[in-house]
Backbone bond lengths (Angstrom), bond angles and torsions (degrees), N, CA, C in turn:
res aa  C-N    CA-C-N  psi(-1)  N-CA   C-N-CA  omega(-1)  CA-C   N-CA-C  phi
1 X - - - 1.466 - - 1.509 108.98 -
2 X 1.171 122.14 122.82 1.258 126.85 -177.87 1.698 104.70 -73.69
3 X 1.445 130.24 151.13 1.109 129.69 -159.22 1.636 89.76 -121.49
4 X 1.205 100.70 132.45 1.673 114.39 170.20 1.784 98.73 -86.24
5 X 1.737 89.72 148.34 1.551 90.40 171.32 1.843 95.04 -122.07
6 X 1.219 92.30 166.46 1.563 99.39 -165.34 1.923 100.29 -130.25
7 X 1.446 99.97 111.76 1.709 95.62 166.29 1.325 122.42 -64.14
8 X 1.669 133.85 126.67 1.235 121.57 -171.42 1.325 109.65 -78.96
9 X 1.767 109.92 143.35 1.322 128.14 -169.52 1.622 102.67 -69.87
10 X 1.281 126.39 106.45 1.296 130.57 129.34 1.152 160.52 -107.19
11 X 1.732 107.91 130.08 1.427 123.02 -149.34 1.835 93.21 -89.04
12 X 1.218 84.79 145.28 1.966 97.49 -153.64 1.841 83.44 -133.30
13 X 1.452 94.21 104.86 1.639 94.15 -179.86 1.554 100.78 -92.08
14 X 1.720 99.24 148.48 1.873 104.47 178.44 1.438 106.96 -105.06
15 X 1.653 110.58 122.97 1.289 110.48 -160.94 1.667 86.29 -112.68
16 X 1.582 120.79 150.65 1.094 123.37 -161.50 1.898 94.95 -99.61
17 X 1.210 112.08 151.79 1.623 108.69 179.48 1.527 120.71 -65.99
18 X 1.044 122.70 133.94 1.402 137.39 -137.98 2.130 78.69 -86.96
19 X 1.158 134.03 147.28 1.256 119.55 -173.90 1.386 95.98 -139.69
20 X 1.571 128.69 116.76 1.082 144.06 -169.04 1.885 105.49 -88.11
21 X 1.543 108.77 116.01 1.139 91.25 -162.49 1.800 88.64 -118.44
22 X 1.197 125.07 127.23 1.531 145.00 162.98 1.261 116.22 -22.49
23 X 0.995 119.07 147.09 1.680 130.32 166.76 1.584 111.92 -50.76
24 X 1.525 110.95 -70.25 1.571 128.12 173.48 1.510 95.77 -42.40
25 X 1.122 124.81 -91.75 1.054 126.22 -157.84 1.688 124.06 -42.88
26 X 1.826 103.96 -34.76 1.527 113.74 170.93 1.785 109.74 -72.47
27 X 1.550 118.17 -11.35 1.099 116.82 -166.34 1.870 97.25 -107.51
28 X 1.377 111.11 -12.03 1.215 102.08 156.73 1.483 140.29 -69.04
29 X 1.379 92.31 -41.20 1.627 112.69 165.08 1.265 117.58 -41.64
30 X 1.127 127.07 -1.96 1.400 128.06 166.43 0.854 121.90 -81.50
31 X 1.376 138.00 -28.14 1.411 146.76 -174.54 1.454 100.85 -67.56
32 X 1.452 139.05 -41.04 1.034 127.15 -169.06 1.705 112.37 -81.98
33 X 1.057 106.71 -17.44 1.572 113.47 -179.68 1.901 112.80 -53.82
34 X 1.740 99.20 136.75 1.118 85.16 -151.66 1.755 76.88 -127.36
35 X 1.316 116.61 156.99 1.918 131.78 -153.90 1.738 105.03 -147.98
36 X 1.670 107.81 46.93 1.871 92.49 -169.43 1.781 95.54 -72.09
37 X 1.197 130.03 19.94 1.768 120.31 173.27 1.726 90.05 -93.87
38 X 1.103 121.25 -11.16 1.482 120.85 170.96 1.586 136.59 -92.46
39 X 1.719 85.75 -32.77 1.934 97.74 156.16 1.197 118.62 -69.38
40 X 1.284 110.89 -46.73 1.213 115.33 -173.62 1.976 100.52 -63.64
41 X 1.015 146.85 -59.60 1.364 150.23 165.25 1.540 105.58 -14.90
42 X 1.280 119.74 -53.94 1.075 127.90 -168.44 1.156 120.19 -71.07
43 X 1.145 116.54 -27.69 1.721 132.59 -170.36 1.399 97.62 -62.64
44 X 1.468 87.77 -55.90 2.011 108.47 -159.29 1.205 95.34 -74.66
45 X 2.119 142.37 -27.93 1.105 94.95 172.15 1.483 133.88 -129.23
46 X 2.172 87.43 58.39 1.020 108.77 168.31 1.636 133.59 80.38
47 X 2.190 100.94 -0.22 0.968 136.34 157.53 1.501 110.43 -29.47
48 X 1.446 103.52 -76.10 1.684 109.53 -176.84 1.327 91.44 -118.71
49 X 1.745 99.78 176.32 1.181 139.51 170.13 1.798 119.12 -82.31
50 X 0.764 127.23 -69.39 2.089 128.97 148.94 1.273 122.02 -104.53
51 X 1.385 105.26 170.34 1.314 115.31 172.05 1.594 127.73 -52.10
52 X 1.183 99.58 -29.28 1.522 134.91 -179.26 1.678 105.56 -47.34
53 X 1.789 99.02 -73.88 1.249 113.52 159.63 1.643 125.95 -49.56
54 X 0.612 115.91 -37.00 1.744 124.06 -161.46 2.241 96.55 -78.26
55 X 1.601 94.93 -54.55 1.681 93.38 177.32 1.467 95.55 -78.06
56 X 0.787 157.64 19.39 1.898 149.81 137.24 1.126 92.96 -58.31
57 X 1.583 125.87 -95.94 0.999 142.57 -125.76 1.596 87.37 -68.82
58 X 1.518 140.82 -36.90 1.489 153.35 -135.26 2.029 72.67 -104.02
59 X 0.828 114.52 -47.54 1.865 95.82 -175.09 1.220 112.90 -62.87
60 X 1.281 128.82 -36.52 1.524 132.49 -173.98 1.966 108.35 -94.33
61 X 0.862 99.95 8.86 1.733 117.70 155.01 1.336 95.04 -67.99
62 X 1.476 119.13 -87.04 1.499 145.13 -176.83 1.286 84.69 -19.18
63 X 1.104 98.49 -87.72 1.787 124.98 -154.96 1.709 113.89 -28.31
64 X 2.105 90.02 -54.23 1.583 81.28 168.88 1.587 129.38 -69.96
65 X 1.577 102.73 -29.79 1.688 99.98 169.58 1.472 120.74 -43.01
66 X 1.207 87.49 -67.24 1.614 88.31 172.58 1.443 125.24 -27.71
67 X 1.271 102.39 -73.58 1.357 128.81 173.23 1.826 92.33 -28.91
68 X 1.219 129.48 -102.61 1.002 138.90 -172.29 1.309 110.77 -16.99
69 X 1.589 105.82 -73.43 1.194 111.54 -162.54 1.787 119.00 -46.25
70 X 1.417 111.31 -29.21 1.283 133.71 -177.15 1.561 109.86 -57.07
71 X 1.326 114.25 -55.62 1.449 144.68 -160.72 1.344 109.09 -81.80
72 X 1.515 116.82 -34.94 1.586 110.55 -150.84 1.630 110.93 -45.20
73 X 1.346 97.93 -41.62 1.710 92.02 -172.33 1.622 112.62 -65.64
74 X 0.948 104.53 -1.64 1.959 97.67 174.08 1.410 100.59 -104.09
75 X 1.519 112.82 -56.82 1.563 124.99 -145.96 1.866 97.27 -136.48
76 X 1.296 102.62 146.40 0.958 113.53 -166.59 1.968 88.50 -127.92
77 X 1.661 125.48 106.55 1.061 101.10 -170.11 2.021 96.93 -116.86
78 X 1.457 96.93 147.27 1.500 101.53 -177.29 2.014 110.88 -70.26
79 X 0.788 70.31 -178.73 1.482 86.95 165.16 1.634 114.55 -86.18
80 X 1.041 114.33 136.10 1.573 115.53 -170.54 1.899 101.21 -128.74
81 X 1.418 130.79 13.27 1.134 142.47 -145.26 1.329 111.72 -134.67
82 X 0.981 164.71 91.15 1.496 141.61 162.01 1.229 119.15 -51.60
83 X 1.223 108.55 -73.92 1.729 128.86 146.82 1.502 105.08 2.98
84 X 1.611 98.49 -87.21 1.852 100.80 -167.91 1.597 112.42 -52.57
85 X 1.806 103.55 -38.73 1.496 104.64 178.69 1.183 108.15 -41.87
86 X 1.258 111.47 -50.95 1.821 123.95 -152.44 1.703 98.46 -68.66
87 X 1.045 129.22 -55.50 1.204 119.87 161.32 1.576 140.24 -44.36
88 X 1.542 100.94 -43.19 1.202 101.63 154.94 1.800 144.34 -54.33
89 X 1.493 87.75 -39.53 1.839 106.07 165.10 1.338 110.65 -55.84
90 X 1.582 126.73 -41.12 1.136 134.56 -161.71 1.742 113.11 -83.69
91 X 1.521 110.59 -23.17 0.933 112.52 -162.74 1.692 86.03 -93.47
92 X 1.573 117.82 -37.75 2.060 109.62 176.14 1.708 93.57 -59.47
93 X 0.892 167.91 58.96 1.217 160.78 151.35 1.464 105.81 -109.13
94 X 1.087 107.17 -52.91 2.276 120.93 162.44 1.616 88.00 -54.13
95 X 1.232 111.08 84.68 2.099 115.69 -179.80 1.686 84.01 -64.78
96 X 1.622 116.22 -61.75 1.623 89.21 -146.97 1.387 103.72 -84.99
97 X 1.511 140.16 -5.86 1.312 147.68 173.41 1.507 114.49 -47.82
98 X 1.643 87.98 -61.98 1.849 111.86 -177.07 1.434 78.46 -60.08
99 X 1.347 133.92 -131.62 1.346 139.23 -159.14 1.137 135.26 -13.28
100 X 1.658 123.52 -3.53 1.398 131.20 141.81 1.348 118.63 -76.72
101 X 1.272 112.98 -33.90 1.500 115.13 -159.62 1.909 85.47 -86.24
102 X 1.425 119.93 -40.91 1.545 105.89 -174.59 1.539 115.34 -71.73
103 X 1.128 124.41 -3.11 1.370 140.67 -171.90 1.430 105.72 -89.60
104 X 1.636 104.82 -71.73 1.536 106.85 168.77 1.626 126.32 -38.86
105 X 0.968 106.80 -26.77 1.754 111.38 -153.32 2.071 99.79 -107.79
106 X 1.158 73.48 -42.96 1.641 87.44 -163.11 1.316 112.14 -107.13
107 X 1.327 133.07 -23.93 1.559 140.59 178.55 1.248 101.52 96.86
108 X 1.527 122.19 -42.02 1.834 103.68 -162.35 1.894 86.77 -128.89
109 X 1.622 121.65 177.29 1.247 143.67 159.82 1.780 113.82 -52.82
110 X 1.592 98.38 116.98 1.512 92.85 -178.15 1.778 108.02 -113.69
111 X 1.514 71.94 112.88 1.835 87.56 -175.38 1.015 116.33 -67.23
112 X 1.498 117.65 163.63 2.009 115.27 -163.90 1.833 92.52 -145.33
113 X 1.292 75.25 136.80 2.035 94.80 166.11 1.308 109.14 -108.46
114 X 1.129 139.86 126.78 1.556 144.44 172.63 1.386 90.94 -44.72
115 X 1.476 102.98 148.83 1.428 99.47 166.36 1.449 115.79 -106.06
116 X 1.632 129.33 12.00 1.562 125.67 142.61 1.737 124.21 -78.41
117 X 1.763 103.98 3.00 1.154 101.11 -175.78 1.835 124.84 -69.64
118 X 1.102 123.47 131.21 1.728 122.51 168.00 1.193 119.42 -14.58
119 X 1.324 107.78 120.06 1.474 100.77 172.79 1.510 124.71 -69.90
120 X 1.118 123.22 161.06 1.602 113.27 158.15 1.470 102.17 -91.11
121 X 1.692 86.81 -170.78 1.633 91.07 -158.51 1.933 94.07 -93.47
122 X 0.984 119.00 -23.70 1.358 125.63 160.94 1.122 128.02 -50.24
123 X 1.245 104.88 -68.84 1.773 118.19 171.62 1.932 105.43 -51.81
124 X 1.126 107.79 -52.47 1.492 107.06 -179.40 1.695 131.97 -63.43
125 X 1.823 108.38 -19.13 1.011 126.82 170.46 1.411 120.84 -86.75
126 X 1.400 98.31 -10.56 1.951 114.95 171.87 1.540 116.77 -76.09
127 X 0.897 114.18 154.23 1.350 138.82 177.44 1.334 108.65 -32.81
128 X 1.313 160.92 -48.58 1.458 169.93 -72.86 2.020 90.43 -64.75
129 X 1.573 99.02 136.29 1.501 111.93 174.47 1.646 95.94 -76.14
130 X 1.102 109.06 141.21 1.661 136.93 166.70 1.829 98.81 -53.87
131 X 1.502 111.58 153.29 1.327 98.02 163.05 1.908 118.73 -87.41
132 X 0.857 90.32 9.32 1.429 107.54 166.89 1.605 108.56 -80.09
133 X 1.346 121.39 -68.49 1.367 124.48 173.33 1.658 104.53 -39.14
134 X 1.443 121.85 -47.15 1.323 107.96 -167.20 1.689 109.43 -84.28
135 X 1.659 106.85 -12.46 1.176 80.83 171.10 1.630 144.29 -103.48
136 X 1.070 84.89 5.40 1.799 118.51 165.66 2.072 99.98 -76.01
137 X 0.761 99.26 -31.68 1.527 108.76 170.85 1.908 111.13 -67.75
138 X 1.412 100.60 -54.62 1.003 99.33 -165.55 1.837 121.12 -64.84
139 X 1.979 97.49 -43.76 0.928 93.93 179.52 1.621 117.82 -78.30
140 X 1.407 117.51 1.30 1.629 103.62 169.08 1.196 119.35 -86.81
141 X 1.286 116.81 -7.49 1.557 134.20 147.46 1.171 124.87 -71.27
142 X 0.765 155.43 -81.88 1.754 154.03 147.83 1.353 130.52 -34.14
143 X 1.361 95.06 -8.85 1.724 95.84 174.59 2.007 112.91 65.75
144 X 1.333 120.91 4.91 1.388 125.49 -165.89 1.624 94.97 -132.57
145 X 1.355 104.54 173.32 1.586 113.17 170.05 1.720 93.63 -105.87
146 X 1.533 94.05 154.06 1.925 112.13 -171.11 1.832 102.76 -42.39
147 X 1.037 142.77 145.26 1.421 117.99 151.89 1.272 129.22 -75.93
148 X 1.279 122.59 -151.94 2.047 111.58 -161.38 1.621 66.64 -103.96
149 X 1.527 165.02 -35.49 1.186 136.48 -148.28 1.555 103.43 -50.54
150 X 1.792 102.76 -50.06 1.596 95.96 177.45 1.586 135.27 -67.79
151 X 1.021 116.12 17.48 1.705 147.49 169.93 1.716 95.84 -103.58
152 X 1.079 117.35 98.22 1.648 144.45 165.54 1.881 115.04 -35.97
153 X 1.513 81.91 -56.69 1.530 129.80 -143.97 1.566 79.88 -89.36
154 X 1.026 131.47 -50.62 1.365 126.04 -157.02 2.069 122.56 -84.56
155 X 1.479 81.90 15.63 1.880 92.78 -158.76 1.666 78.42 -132.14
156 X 1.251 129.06 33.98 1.580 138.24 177.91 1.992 96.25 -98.31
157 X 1.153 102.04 127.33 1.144 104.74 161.34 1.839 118.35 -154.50
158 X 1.731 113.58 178.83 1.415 94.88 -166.02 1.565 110.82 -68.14
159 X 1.710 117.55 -23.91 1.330 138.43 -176.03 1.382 108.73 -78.25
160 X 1.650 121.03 -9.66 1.554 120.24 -174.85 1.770 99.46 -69.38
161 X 1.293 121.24 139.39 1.730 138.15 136.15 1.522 101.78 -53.45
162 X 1.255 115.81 122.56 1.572 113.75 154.10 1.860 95.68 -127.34
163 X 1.575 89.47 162.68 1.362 118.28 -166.64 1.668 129.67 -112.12
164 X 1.396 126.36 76.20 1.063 128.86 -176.78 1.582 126.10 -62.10
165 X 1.141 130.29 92.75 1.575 125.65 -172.90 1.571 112.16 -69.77
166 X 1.107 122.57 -25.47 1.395 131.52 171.04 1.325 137.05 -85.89
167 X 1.564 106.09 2.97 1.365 116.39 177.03 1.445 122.13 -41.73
168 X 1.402 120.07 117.28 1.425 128.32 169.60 1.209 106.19 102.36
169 X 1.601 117.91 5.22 1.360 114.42 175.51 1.075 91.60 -112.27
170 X 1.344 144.45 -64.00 1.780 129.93 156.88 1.491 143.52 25.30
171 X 1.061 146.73 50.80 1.558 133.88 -157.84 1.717 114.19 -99.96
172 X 0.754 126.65 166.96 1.705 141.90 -179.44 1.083 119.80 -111.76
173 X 1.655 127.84 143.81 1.453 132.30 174.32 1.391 116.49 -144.53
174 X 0.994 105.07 156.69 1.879 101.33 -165.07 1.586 91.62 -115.91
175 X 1.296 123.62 129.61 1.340 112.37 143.82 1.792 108.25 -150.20
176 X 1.176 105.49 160.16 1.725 105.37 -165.31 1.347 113.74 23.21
177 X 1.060 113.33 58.90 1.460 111.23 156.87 1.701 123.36 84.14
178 X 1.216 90.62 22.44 1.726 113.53 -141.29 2.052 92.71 -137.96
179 X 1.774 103.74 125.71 0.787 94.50 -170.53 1.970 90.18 -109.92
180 X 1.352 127.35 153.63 1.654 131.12 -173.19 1.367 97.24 -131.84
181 X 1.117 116.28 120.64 1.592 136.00 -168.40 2.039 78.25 -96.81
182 X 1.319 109.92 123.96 1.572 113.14 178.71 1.839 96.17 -116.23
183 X 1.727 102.50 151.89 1.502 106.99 -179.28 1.653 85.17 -97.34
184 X 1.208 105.52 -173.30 1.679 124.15 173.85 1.196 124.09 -51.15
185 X 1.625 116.70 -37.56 0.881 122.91 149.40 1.770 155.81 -78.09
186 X 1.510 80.56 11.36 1.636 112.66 167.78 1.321 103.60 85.90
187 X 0.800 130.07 -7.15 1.722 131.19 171.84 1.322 116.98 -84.03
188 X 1.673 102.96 131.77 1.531 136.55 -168.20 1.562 100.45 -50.18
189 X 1.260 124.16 121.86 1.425 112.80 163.12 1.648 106.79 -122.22
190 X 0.980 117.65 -7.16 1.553 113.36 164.20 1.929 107.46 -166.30
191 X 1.291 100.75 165.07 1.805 107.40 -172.77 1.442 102.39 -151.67
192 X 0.884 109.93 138.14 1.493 137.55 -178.93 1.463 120.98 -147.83
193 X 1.676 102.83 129.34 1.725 105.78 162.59 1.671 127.00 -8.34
194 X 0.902 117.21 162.72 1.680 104.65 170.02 0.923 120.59 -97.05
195 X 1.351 110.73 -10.48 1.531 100.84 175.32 1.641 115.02 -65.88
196 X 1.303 124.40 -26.56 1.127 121.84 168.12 1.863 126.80 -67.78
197 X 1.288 104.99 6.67 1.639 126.03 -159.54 1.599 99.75 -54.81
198 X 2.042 114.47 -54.76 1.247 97.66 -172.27 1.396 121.32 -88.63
199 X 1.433 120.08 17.83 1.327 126.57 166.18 1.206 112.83 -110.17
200 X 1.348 122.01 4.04 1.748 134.32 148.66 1.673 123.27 -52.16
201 X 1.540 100.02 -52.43 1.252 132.58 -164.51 1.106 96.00 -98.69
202 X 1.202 147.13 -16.20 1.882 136.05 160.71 1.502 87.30 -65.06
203 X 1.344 136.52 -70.27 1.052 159.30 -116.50 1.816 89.64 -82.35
204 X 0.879 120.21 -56.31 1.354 129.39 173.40 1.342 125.25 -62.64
205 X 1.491 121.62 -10.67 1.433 117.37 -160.94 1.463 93.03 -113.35
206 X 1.942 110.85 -25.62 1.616 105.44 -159.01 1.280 104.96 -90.81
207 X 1.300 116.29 161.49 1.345 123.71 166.22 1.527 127.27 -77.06
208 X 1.914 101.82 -44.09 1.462 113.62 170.49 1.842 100.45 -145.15
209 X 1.226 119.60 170.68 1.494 123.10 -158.96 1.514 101.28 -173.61
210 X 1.607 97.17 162.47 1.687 106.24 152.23 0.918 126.73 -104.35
211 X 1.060 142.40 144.59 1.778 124.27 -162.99 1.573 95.88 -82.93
212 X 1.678 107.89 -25.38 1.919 85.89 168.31 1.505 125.44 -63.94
213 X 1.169 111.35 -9.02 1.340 122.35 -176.35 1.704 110.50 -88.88
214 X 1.498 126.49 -0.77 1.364 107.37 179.80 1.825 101.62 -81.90
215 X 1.459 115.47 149.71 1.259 148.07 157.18 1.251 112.07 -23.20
216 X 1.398 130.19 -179.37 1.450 147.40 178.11 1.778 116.77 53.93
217 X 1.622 89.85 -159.06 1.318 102.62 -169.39 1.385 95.74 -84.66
218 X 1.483 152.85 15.84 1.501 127.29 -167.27 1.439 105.32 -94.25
219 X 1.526 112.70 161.95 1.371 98.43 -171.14 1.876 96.61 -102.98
220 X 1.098 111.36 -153.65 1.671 100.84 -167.30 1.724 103.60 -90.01
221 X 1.332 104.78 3.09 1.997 84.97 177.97 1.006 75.27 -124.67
222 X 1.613 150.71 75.22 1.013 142.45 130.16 1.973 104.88 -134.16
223 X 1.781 107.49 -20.06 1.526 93.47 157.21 1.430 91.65 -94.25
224 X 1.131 152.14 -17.27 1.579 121.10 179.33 1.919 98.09 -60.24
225 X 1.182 124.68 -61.28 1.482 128.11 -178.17 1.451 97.31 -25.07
226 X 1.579 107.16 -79.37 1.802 109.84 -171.89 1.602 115.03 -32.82
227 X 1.496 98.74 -69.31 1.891 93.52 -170.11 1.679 105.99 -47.27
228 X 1.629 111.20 -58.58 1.507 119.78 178.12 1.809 122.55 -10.83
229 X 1.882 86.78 -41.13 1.672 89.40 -162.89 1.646 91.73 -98.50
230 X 1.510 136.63 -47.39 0.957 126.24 145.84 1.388 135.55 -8.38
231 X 1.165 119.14 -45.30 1.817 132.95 177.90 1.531 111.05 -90.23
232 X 1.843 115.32 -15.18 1.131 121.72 -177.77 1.429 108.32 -86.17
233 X 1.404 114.16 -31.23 1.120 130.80 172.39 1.855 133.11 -73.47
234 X 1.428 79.65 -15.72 1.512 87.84 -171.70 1.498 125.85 90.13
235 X 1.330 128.68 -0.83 1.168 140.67 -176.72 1.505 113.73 -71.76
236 X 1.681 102.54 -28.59 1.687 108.42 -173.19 1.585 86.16 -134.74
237 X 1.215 92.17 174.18 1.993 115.64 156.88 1.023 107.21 -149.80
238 X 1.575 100.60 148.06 1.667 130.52 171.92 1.858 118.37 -56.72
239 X 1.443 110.41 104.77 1.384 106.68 -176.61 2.049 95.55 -91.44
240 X 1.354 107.87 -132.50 1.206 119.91 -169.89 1.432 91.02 -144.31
């Protein structure tokens, strides 16, 4: 009997190439990530005005993460936004959303400081980048110039809600003709003519408003001017 020989069967598994994907590049991937349980949040609480607005302001979230996250070891850059802050706070509120999306992108949880929060005496004695520095930053990063979202001041209108957090802690002083918006601690944070006095003193008592709604003789591009520099200053923020 002639003997058959038999080649042994081997199963030869196809393993696909293992693809090493970068920090930058995994930390870019964020930009495309998209959160409408977060536009929608915003609408309702009065954050923005459309959807339109709300994914602006929700891209330059990204943008600054990124940004940051990229930099930390050189530059540590603040928040220059209320606006974007404010969105950003809103979006850590989605606990397990935020912490997937900072996981995916970034590997670990990216913690956030308000950016109206107190300084320390450390942080305040540091260097802080200009928004100029960041924005020469930004656009060699993005390839674009900043948009006006990060301009506060510039999303002021007579129909805008702005948002006073300090209401009733605020007081007024008259001297030469000169009206001094005082914090709690009695220090001047802005002055204006008097003629602007009883739209000083709305401004101080309310919590939230329309800027068509402040008092006196000004006409509406002269309270859009007031709140404008107010919101530039930090004294107010831009609601919806």
């Amino acid at each position: 009997m002639t003997s058959m020989q038999f080649e042994p069967t081997v199963q030869v598994e196809q393993f696909e190439p293992t693809v090493q994907v970068e920090p930058a590049d995994r930390a870019f991937g964020a930009l495309t990530y998209e959160a409408p349980f977060l536009i929608e949040k915003l609408l309702k609480e009065h954050v923005v005005e459309t959807p339109e607005e709300g994914e602006a302001l929700f891209s330059e979230v990204k943008r600054f993460i990124v940004m940051a996250q990229m930099d930390r070891s050189a530059t540590t850059w603040p928040m220059y936004s209320l606006r974007v802050d404010e969105v950003w706070h809103q979006f850590i509120l989605f606990t397990l959303e935020y912490t997937r999306f900072s996981k995916r992108f970034f590997g670990r949880y990216i913690h956030h400081s308000p950016g109206n929060a107190p300084e320390s005496k450390s942080k305040a004695s540091a260097d802080v980048p200009s928004f100029d520095v960041f924005r020469h930053r930004y656009e060699e990063l993005f390839g674009g110039p900043v948009p006006d979202v990060w301009y506060d001041a510039k999303s002021v209108t007579a129909q805008r809600r702005v948002l006073n957090d300090r209401a009733g802690a605020l007081t007024l002083r008259t001297c030469d003709g000169m009206v001094d918006l005082l914090n709690a601690a009695g220090e001047v944070l802005f002055s204006v003519n008097e003629v602007a006095r009883d739209a000083l003193g709305f401004v101080a008592l309310r919590g939230a408003f329309y800027v068509r709604d402040l008092p006196g003789e000004l006409s509406d591009e002269e309270k859009v001017d007031l709140i404008a520099t107010l919101v530039e200053n930090k004294v107010l923020r831009v609601g919806a």
